[in-house]
C-alpha positions as CSV (number, residue, x, y, z in Angstrom):
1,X,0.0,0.0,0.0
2,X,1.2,3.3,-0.8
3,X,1.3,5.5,2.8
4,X,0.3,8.5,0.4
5,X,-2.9,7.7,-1.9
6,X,-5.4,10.1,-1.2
7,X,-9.3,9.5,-2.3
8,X,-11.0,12.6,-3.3
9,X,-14.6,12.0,-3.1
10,X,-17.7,14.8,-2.8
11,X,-20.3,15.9,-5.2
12,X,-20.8,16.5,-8.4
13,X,-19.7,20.3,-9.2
14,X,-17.7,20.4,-5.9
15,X,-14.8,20.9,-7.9
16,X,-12.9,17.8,-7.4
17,X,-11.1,17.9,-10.7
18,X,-10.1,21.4,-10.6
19,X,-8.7,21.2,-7.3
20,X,-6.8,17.6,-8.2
21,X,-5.8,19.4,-11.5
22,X,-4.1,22.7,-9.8
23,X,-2.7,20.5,-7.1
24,X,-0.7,18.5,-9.7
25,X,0.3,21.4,-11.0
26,X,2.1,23.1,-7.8
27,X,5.4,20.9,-8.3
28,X,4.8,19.2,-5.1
29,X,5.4,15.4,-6.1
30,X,1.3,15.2,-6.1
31,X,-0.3,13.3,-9.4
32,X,-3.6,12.0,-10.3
33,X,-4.1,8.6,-11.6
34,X,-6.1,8.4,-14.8
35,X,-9.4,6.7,-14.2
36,X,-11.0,4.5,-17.0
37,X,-14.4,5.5,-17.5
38,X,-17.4,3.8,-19.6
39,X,-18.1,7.5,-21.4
40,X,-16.5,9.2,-24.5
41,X,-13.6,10.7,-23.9
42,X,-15.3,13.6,-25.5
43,X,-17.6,14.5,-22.3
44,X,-15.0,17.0,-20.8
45,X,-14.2,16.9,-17.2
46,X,-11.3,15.4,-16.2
47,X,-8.5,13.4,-18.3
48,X,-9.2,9.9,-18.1
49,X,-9.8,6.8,-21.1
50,X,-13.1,6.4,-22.3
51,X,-13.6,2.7,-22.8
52,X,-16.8,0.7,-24.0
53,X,-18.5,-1.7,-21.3
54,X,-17.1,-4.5,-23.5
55,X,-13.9,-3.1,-23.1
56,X,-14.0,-2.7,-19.8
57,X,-15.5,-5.6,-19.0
58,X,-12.5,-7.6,-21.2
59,X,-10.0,-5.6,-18.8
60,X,-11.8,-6.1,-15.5
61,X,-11.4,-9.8,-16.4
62,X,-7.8,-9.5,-16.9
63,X,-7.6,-8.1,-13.7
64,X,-6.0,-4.5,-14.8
65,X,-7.8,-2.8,-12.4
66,X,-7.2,-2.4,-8.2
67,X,-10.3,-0.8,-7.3
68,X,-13.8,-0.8,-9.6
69,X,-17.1,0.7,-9.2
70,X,-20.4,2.0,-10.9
71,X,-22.0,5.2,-10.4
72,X,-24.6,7.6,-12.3
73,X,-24.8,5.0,-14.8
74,X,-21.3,4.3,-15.6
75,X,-18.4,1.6,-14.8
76,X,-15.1,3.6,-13.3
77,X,-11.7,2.3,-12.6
78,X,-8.2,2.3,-10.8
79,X,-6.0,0.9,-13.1
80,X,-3.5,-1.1,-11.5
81,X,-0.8,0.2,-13.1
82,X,-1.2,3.7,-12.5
83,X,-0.7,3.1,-8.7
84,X,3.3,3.5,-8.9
85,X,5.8,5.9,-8.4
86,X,6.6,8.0,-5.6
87,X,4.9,11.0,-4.5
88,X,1.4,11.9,-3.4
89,X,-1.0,10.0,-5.5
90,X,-5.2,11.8,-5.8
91,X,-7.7,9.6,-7.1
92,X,-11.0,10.7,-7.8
93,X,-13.7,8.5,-6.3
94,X,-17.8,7.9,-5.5
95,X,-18.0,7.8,-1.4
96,X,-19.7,4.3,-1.8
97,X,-16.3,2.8,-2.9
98,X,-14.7,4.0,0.0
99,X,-15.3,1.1,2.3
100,X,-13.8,-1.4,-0.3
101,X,-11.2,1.2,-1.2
102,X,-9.9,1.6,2.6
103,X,-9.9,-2.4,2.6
104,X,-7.8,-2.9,0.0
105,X,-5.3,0.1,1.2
106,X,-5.5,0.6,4.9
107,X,-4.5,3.7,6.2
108,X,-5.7,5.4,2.9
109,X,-6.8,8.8,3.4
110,X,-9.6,10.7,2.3
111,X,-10.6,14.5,1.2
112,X,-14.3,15.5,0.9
113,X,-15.0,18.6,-1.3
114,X,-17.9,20.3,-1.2
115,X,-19.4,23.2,-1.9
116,X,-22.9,25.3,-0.9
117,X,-25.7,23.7,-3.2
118,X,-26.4,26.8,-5.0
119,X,-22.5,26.7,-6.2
120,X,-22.7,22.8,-7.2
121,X,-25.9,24.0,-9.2
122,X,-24.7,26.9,-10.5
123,X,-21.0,24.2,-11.9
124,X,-23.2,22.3,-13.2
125,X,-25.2,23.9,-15.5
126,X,-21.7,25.5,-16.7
127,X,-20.5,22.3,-17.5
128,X,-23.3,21.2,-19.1
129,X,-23.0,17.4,-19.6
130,X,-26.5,16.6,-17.6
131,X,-29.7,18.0,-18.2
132,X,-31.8,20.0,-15.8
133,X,-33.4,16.6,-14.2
134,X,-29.4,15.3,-13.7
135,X,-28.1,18.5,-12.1
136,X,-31.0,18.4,-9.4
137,X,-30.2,14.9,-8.8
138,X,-27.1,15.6,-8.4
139,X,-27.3,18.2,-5.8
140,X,-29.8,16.7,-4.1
141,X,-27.3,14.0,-3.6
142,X,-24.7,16.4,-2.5
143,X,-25.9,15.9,1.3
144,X,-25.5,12.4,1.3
145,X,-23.0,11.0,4.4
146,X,-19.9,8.9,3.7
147,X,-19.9,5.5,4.6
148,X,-19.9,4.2,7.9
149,X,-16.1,4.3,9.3
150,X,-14.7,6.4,6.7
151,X,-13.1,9.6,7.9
152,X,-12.4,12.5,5.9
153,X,-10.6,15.9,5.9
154,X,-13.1,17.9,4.2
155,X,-12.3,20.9,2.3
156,X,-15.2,24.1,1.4
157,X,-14.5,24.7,-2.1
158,X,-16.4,28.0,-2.7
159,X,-14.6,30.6,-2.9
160,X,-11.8,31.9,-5.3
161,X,-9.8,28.9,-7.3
162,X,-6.7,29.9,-5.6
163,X,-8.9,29.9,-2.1
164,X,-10.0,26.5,-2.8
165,X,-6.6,25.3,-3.4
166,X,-4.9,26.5,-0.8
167,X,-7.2,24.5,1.4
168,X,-7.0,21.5,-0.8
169,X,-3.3,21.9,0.2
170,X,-3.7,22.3,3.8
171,X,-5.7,18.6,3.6
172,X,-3.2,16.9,1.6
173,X,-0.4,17.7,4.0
174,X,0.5,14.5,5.7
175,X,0.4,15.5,9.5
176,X,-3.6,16.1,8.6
177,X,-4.1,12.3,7.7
């Protein structure tokens, strides 16, 4: 087990990717792994491979992946081999994995990010990937608990980008795990 994989898990519009995204970008040794998704690659968000459910049902199989899970309608994965390397290693992932997640890598931490629901409404409907129905799923899912056992550092994304990832930061540092 790697003593720094972080899950970052919260709702949609929180502004998980952005935060994960910036954070890679400081030079700190942090890096997101690249999840394999069952969407086209050409839905935006975050970088990861857009695979088929054949494909990633073919790769599942194999056993290419350390941690799976479906959510909103869609298969996601860990790929196994993207868990290597040194450094601080995000990966973005739905709060119902968590319990199998923390089995598999005990003493894996976690960062909630959240935001007020008119900001996750208000990302939302600027990203526009779901329609109006979605986005108040969504958001009314935003409240939801995290599994039994699971403890988080949670971070407030809604203010300023550079607000948000300073206290992104603050979570990720070690002594906070």
């Amino acid at each position: 087990m790697r003593s720094d994989l972080v899950a970052v898990v919260g709702p949609s519009g929180a502004g998980k990717d952005t935060l994960m995204e910036a954070a890679c970008r400081t030079g700190r040794g942090i890096r997101a792994v690249r999840r394999v998704i069952t969407r086209p690659a050409s839905a935006g968000g975050e970088e990861f491979e857009g695979v088929s459910e054949a494909e990633f049902s073919r790769r599942e199989a194999a056993g290419d992946f350390a941690l799976t899970w479906a959510a909103h309608g869609l298969r996601y994965a860990i790929p196994k081999a993207e868990l290597t390397g040194s450094g601080t290693l995000l990966f973005n992932a739905s709060r119902a994995v968590l319990p199998k997640a923390a089995k598999l890598w005990p003493g894996l931490r976690v960062i909630l990010v959240t935001a007020p629901p008119e900001i996750l409404a208000a990302r939302l409907a600027g990203r526009g990937r779901e329609d109006a129905q979605d986005q108040a799923r969504r958001v009314a899912r935003a409240a939801f608990a995290l599994p039994e056992g699971i403890r988080a550092v949670t971070v407030v994304n809604d203010a300023a980008p550079e607000a948000g990832l300073q206290r992104f930061l603050a979570a990720l540092a070690p002594e906070r795990g």
